[in-house]
C-alpha positions in Angstrom: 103.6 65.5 149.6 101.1 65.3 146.4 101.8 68.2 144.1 98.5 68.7 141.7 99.8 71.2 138.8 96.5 71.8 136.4 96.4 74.2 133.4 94.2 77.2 133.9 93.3 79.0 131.4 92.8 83.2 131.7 90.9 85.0 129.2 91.9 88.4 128.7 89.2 91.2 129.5 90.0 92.8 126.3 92.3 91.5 122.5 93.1 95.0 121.9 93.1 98.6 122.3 89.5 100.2 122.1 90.9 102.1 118.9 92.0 99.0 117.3 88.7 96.9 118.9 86.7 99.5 117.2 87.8 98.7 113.1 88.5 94.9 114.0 86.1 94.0 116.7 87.8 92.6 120.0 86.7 88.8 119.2 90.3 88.4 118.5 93.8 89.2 119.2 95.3 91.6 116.3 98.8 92.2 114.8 101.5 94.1 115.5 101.3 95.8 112.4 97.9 96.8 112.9 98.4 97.9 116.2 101.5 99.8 115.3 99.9 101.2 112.4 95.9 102.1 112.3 95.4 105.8 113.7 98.4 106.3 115.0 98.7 110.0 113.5 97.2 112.5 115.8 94.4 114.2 114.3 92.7 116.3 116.8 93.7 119.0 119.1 96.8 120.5 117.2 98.2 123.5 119.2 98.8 126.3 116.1 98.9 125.9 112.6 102.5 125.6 111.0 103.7 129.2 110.7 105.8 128.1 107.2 102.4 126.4 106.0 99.0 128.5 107.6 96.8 127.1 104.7 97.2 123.8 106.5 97.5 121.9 109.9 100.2 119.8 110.6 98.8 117.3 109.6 96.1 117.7 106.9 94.4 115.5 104.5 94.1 118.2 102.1 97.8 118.3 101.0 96.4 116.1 98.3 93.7 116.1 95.3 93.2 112.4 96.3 90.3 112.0 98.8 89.7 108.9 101.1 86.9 108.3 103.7 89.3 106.5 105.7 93.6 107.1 104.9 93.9 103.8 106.7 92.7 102.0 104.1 95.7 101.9 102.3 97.5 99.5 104.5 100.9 98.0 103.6 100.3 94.3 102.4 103.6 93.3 103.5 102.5 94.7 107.0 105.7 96.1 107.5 105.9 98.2 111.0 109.6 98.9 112.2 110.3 95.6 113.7 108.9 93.3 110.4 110.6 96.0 108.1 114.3 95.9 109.5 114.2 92.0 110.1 113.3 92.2 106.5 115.9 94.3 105.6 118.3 93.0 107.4 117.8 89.4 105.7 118.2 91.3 102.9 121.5 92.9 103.2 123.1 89.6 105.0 122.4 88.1 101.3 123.8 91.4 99.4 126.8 91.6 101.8 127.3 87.8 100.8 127.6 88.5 97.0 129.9 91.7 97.4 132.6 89.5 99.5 131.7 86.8 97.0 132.9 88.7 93.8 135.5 90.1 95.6 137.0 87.3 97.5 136.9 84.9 93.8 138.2 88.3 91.9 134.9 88.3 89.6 135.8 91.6 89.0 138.8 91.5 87.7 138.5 88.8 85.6 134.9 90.4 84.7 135.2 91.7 80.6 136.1 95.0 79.4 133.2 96.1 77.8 130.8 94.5 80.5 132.3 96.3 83.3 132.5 99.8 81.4 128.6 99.4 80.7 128.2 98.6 84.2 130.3 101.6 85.3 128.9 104.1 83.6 125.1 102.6 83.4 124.8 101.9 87.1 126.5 104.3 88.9 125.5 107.8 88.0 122.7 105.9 89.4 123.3 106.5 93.0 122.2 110.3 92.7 118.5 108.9 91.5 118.2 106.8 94.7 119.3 109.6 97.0 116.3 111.7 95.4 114.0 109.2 95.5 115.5 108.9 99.4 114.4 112.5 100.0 111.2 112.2 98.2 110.5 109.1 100.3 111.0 111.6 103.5 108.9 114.3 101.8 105.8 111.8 101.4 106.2 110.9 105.2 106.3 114.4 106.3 102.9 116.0 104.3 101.2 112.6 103.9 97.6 111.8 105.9 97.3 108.5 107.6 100.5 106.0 109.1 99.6 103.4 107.4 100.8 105.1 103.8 103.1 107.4 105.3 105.4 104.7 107.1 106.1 102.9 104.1 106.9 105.7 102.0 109.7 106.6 105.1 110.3 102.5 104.6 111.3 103.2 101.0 113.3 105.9 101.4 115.6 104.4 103.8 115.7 101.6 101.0 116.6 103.5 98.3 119.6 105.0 100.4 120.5 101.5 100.4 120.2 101.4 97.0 122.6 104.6 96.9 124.8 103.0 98.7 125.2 99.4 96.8 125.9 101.4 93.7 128.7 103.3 95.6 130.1 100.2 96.1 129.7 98.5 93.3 131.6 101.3 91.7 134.3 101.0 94.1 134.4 96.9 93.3 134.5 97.6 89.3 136.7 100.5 89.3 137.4 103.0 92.1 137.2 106.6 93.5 137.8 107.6 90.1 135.0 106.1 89.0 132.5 106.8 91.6 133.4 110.9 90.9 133.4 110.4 87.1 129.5 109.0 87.6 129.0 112.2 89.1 130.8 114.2 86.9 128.8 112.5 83.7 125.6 113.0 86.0 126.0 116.7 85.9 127.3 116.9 82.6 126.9 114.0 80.0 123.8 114.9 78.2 122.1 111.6 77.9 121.9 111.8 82.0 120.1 115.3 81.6 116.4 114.5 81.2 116.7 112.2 84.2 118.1 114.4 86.1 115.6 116.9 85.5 113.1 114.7 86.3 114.6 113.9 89.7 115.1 117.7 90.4 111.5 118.4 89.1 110.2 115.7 91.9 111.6 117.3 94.8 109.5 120.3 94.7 105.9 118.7 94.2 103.7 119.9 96.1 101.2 117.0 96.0 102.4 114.2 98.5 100.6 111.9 96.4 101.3 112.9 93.1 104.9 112.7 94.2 104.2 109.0 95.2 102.6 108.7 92.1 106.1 110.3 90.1 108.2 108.2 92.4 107.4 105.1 92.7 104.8 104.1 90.0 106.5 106.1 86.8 110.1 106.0 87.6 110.8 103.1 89.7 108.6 101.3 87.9 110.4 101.7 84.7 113.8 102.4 85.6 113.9 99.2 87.8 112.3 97.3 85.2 115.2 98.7 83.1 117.8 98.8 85.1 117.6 95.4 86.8 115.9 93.3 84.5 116.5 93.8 80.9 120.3 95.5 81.9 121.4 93.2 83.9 120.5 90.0 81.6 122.5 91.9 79.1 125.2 92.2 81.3 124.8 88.3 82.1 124.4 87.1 78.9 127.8 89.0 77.7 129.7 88.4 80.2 128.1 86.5 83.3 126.5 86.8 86.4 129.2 89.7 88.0 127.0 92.5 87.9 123.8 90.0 89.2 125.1 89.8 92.4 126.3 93.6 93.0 122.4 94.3 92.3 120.5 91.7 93.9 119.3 93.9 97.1 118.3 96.2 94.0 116.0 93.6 91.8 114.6 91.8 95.4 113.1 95.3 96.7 111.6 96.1 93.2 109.6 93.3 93.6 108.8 93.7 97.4 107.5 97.1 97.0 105.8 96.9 93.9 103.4 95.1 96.1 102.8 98.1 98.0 102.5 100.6 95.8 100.4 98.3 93.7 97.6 98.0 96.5 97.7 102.1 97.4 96.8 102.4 93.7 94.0 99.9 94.0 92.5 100.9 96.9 92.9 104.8 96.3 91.3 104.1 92.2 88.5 102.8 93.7 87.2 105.2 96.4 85.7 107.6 94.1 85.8 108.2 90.3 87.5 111.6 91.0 90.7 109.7 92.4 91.0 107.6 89.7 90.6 110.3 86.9 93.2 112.4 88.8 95.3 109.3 89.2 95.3 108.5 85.5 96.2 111.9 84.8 99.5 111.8 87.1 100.6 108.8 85.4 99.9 109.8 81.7 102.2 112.9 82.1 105.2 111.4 84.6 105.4 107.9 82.9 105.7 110.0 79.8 107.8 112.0 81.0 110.3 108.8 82.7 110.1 106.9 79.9 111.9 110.2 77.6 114.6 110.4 80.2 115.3 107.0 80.1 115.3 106.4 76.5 119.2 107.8 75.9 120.0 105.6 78.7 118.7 102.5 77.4 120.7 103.4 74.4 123.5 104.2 75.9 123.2 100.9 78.0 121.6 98.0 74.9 122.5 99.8 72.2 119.7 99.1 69.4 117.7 96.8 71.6 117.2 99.4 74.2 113.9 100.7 72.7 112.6 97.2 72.1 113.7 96.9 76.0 112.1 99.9 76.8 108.9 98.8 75.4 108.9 95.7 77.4 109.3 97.5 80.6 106.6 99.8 79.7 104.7 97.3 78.9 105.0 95.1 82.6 104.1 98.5 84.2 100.7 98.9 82.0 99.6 95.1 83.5 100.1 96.3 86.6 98.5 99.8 86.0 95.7 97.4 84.6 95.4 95.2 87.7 95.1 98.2 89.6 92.0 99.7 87.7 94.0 102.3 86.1 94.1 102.0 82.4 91.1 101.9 80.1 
């Protein structure tokens, strides 16, 4: 018996979903991200208006000054929908899980120096109570912002910076223990140099704005107290007394840099829709980078001693070029 097997090829009737056809044209096949992503948000036919909020729909563009024609046009470079974002993450924490049983199984911490490890101690963890703000902010940007495509990374980053909360549990834990971890909350509350941060966390949590809480969050204070935190800190720490405190951070130091690239294109793209977003957005990052860089200062202090206003200045510094890239400084 002859057996003829010969490749057919089917073309589909259709790439896409009519929504998705109608941004992309249906020429092609699109992504997963795109498809999980672009007008996903219902925006028609809402049954009542919020009884806690009447002034506003559920969902409702004018929760913000900022103005866009189209809120999906600040997509997520990274194209993170759930699937890419928790493969990503979870590459990520394999390697940070790797370092933690890699200082602790070749006791780097003990044999990590005095002085280091109290710097560390009571530098990083206090620490923990900025990311689980920044954790709740991230949810409160999901729940009043306009458009998936911003409003799914800002849930994205909250969930990392619960991570982040986390790591510097532990890292307490691995330098110290339980003592420590409630002494970092005990200073938190207390210690005066913690103070203006604090207060700049608390005053965060009630901004009305979505985006000018974006704007608070993760351009003015993770932009410099990364930069701080992570960078200048943490070569300190390496320079005195060797990579220890490196490793218990890298999850920390790798998402800085992944979601600077986010927040970096929303800038971009919101700066340039109209002159009025820009203005507004220069004026939200004159007062809260002001504003992050006082509360900071004492802990760069506390942390470098007399370099920590020359490191300051550097980190200030990296966030004006990016401000720059993004068309938001004269």
């Amino acid at each position: 018996m002859h057996i003829d097997l010969r490749t057919v090829s089917i073309e589909p009737l259709r790439q896409t979903f009519d929504h998705i056809a109608a941004r992309i044209g249906d020429n092609k096949p699109a992504s997963r991200y795109l498809e999980g992503t672009m007008d996903v948000q219902p925006e028609t036919n809402f049954h009542y208006r919020p009884t806690w909020d009447p002034e506003h729909e559920i969902f409702d563009a004018s929760r913000t000054a900022i103005t866009m024609k189209d809120w999906y046009a600040l997509k997520d470079p990274r194209q993170f929908y759930y699937g890419a974002y928790t493969a990503s993450r979870a590459r990520m924490q394999e390697t940070a899980e790797a370092d933690f049983e890699f200082v602790e199984t070749r006791g780097l911490a003990e044999s990590y120096a005095e002085t280091a490890r109290r710097t560390a101690l009571d530098f990083y963890v206090p620490l923990r109570h900025v990311a689980w703000g920044a954790n709740m902010n991230g949810a409160s940007m999901c729940a009043y912002g306009f458009g998936t495509a911003i409003t799914q990374p800002c849930l994205y980053q909250g969930m990392d910076q619960l991570g982040v909360a986390q790591y510097l549990t532990r890292m307490g834990l691995v330098l110290g223990d339980l003592g420590e971890v409630q002494a970092a909350k005990k200073a938190w509350l207390d210690q005066p140099q913690w103070q203006e941060l604090r207060r700049y966390v608390e005053d965060t949590l009630v901004i009305k704005d979505w985006f000018e809480m974006f704007v608070a969050q993760h351009v003015a204070l993770d932009g410099l107290l990364f930069g701080l935190a992570y960078k200048e800190v943490d070569q300190a720490l390496n320079d005195k007394a060797g990579p220890t405190a490196s490793l218990l951070t890298r999850f920390q130091t790798e998402l800085f840099e992944d979601s600077s690239k986010w927040v970096d294109a929303c800038l971009r793209v919101a700066a340039a829709e109209n002159p009025e977003n820009k203005a507004q957005l220069q004026a939200w990052i004159a007062h809260w980078r002001g504003r992050a860089l006082t509360a900071l200062q004492p802990l760069a202090s506390m942390a470098l001693g007399t370099e920590g206003e020359a490191a300051l200045a550097r980190v200030g510094a990296r966030l004006d070029t990016r401000l720059a890239k993004a068309g938001l400084l004269a």
